[in-house]
C-alpha positions as CSV (number, residue, x, y, z in Angstrom):
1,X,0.0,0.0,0.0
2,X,2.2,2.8,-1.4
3,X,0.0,5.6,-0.5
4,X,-0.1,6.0,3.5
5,X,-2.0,8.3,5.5
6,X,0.0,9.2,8.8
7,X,-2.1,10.9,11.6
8,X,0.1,13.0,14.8
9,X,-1.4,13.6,17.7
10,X,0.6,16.6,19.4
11,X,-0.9,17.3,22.9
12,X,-0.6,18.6,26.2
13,X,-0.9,16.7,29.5
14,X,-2.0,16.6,33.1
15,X,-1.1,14.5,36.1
16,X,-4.1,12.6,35.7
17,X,-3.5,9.3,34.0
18,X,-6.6,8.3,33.5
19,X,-8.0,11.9,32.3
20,X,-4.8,12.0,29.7
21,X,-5.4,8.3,28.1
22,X,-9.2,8.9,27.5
23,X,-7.8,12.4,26.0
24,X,-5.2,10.5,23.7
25,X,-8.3,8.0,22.6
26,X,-10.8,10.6,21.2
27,X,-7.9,12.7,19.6
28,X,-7.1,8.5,17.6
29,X,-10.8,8.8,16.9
30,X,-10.1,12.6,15.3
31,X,-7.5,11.1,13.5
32,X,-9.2,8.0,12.2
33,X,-12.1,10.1,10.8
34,X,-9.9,12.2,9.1
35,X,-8.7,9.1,7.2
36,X,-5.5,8.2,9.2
37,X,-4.5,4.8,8.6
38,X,-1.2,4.6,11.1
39,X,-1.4,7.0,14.3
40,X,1.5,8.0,16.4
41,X,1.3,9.3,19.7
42,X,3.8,11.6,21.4
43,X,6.3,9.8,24.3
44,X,4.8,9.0,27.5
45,X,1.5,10.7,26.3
46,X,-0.4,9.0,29.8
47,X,1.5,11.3,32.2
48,X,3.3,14.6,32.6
49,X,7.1,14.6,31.4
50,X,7.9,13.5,35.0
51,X,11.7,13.1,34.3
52,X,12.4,16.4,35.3
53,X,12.8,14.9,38.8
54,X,14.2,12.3,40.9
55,X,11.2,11.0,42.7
56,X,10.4,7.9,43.5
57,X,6.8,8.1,43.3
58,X,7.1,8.7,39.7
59,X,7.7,5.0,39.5
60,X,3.9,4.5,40.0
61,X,2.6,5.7,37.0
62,X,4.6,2.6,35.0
63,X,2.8,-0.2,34.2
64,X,3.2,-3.8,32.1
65,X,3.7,-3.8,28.2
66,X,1.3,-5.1,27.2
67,X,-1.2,-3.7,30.1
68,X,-3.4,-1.3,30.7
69,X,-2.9,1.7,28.3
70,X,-2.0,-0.9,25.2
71,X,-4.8,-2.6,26.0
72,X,-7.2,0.2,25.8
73,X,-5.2,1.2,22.8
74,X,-5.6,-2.1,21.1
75,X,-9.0,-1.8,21.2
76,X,-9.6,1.2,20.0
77,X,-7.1,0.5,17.1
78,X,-9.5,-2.6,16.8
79,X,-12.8,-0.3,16.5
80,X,-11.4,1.8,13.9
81,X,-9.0,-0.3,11.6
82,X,-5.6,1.7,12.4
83,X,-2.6,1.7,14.0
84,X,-1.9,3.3,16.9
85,X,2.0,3.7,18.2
86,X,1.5,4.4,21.7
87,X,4.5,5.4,24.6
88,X,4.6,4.3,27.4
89,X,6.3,3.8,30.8
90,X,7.0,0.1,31.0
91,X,7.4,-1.9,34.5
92,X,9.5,-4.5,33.2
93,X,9.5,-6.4,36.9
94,X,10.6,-5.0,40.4
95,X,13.2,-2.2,40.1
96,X,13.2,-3.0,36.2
97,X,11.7,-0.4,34.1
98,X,11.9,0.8,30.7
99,X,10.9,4.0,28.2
100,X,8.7,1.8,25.7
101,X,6.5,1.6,22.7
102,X,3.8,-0.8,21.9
103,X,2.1,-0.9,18.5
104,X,-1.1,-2.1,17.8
105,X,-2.2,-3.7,14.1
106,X,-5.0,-2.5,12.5
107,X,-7.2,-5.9,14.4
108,X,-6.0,-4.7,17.6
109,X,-3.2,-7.3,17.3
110,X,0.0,-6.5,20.1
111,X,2.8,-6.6,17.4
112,X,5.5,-6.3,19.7
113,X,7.5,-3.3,21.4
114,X,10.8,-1.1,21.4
115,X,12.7,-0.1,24.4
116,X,14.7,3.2,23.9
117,X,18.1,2.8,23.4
118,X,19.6,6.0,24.5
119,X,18.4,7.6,27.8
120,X,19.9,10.9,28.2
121,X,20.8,12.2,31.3
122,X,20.6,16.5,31.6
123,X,18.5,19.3,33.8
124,X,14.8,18.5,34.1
125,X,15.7,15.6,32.2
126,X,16.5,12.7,34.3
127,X,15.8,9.9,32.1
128,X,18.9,7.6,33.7
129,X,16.9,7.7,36.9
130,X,13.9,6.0,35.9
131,X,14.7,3.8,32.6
132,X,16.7,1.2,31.8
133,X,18.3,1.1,28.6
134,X,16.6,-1.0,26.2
135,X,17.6,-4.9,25.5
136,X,15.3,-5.6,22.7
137,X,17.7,-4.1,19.6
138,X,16.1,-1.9,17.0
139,X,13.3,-3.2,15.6
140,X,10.9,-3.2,12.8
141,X,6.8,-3.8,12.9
142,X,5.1,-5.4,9.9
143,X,1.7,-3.8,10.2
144,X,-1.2,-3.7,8.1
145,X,-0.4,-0.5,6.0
146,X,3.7,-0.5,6.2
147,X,6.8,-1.8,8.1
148,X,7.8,1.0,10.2
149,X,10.5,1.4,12.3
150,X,9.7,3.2,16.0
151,X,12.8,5.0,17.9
152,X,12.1,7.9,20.7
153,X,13.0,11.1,21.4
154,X,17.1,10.9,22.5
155,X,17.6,8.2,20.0
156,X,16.8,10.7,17.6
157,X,19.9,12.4,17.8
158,X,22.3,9.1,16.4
159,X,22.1,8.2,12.9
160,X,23.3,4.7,13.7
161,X,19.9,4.0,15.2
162,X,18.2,5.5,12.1
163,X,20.2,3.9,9.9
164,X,20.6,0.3,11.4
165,X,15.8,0.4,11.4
166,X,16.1,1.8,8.4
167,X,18.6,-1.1,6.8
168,X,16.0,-3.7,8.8
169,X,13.4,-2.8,6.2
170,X,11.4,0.4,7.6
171,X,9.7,1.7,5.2
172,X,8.7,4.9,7.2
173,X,10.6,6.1,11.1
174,X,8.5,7.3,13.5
175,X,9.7,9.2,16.9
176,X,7.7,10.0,19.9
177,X,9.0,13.0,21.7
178,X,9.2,14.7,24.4
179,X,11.2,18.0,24.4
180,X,10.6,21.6,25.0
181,X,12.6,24.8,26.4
182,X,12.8,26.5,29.7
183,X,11.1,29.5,30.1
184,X,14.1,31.5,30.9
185,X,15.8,31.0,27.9
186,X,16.1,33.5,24.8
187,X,14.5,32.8,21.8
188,X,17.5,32.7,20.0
189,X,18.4,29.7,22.0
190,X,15.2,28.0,21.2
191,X,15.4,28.6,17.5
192,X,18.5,27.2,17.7
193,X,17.9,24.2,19.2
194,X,14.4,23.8,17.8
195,X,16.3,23.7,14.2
196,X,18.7,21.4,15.4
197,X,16.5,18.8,16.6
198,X,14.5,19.2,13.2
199,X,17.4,19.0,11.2
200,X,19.1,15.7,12.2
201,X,15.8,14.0,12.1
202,X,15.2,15.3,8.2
203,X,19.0,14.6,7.5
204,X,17.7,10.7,8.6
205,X,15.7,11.1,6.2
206,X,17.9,11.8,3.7
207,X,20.6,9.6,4.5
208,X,17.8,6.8,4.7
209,X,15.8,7.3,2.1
210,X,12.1,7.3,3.7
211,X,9.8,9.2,4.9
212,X,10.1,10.6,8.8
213,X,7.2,11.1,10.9
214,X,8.4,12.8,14.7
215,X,5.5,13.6,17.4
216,X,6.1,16.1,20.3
217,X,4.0,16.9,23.6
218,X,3.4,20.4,24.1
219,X,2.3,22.9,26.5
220,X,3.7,24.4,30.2
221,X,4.8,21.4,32.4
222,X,6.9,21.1,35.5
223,X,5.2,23.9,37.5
224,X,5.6,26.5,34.0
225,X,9.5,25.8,34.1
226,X,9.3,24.1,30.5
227,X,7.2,24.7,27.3
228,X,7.3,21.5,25.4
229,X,7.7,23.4,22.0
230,X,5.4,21.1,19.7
231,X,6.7,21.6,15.9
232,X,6.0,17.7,15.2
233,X,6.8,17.3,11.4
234,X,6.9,15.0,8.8
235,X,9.9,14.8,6.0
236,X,10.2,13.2,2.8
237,X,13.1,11.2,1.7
238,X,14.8,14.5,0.7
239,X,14.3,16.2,3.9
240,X,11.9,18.2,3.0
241,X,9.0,19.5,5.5
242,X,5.5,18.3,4.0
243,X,3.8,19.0,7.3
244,X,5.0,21.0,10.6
245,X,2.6,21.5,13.5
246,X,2.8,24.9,15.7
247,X,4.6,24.9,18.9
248,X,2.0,26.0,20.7
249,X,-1.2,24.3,20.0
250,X,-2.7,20.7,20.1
251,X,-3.0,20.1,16.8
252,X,-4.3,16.2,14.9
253,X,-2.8,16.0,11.5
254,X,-3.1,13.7,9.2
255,X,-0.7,13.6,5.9
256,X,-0.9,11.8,2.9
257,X,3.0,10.2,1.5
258,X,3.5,7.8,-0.8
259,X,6.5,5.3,0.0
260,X,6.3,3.9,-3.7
261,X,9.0,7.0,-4.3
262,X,11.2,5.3,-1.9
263,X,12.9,3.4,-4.7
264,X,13.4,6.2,-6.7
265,X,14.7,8.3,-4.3
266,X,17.1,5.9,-3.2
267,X,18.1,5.0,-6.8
268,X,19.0,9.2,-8.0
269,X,20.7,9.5,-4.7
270,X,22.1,6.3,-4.1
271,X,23.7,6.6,-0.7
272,X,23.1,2.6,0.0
273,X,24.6,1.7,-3.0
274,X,27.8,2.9,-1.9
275,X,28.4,2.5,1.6
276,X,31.7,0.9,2.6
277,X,30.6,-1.7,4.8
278,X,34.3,-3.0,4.9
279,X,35.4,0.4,6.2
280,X,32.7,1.0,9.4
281,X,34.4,-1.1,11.9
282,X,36.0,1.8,13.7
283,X,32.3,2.8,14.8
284,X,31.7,0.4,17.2
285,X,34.9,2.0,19.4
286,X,33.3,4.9,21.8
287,X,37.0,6.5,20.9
288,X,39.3,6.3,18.2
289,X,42.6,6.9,20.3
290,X,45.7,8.1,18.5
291,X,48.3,6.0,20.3
């Protein structure tokens, strides 16, 4: 099915889990009637960002994969014939826990989940607190419309995740994100950042050949300290922005691409043709010392 339509779901959050799921639900439901075949949902879309302290309690709000919130989620995917990538916070087992997406077929079917890979570890965002890095590898989902490839937020800023889903078969990469700016910080600063974030996630894009979808929260979180600055986008195998939300707003998109120009963007620009496989060893050192 070459022709795809991709629905976002870019919204805010409360500290009520139960309030923010039901939320997440009827803005699927937008999506679906708007004609959105795959949905993604932003990271950890049943809470606040709650990273951006050390607190044990937090560890409540985690659950099992699949449980609860996937459940719900695989029935509503179910109901309306979509899929729905939803992020979670995983309870792995006691003192085990994990940042984690399920995704749900089109029949409600559990088709697996990824654990992320990188878990950054910087001011209001204490990630290495709470998650375990992720054990399961990089990994691809067969679903009814496409293969996709899911990573999230951090591991959006290393190309060798992007690249490694993207070699697996993805046909499109989708990120849920959380990320925003302090409020005492000059807009300079934000543009800057904003832009950087947007730009290594087109350049995957680019160096991948496929179509990147990436879904932020937005809104005042972490009593007003941070605006989670929105600006979910999707790029096409050039890099080029065919949709970008406000950073501001809750906003349900859906966009239309067509993955049947995969092949011919990867054949005019034919950077997996000519990688040197025989040459890449060196990037599995975290170094490379000059003895």
């Amino acid at each position: 099915m070459p022709k795809i339509k991709v629905g976002l779901v870019q919204m805010s959050c409360t500290a009520n889990k139960e309030d923010n799921l039901k939320k997440a639900i009827a803005k699927v439901k937008e999506a679906a009637a708007d004609g959105a075949q795959i949905i993604c949902l932003q990271e950890l879309f049943t809470s606040l960002y709650f990273c951006d302290v050390e607190e044990y309690d937090n560890f409540k709000l985690a659950e099992p994969v699949p449980g609860p919130s996937s459940e719900a989620m695989s029935r509503t995917a179910k109901e309306l014939g979509v899929v729905i990538i939803a992020s979670l916070f995983e309870k792995r087992t006691e003192g085990i826990y994990h940042n984690t997406t399920a995704v749900l077929d089109a029949d409600g079917t559990y088709l697996g989940k990824y654990r992320k890979m990188h878990i950054p570890d910087d001011p209001s965002y204490y990630e290495k607190f709470y998650f375990t890095p992720g054990d399961l590898g990089y990994k691809v989902f067969k679903t009814k419309f496409a293969t996709i490839g899911v990573l999230i937020c951090w591991d959006q800023w290393y190309p060798e995740a992007a690249r490694i889903t993207s070699l697996m078969g993805a046909e499109i990469l989708f990120y849920p994100t959380a990320i925003g700016w302090h409020h005492t910080q000059d807009d300079e600063t934000n543009s800057e950042q904003y832009n950087a974030w947007q730009t290594i996630q087109r350049s995957h894009a680019v160096a991948n050949g496929l179509h990147v979808v990436s879904v932020n929260r937005v809104g005042l979180e972490q009593n007003g300290d941070m605006k989670f600055w929105g600006g979910s986008f999707v790029a096409n195998p050039l890099g080029t922005l065919i949709y970008k939300a406000s950073h501001d707003k809750e906003e349900v998109k859906v966009v239309e691409i067509d993955t049947s120009k995969t092949d011919s963007y990867r054949t005019h620009w034919p950077f997996l043709r000519d990688r040197r496989i025989d040459s890449y060893q060196p990037i599995t050192k975290r170094f490379i010392d000059q003895e």
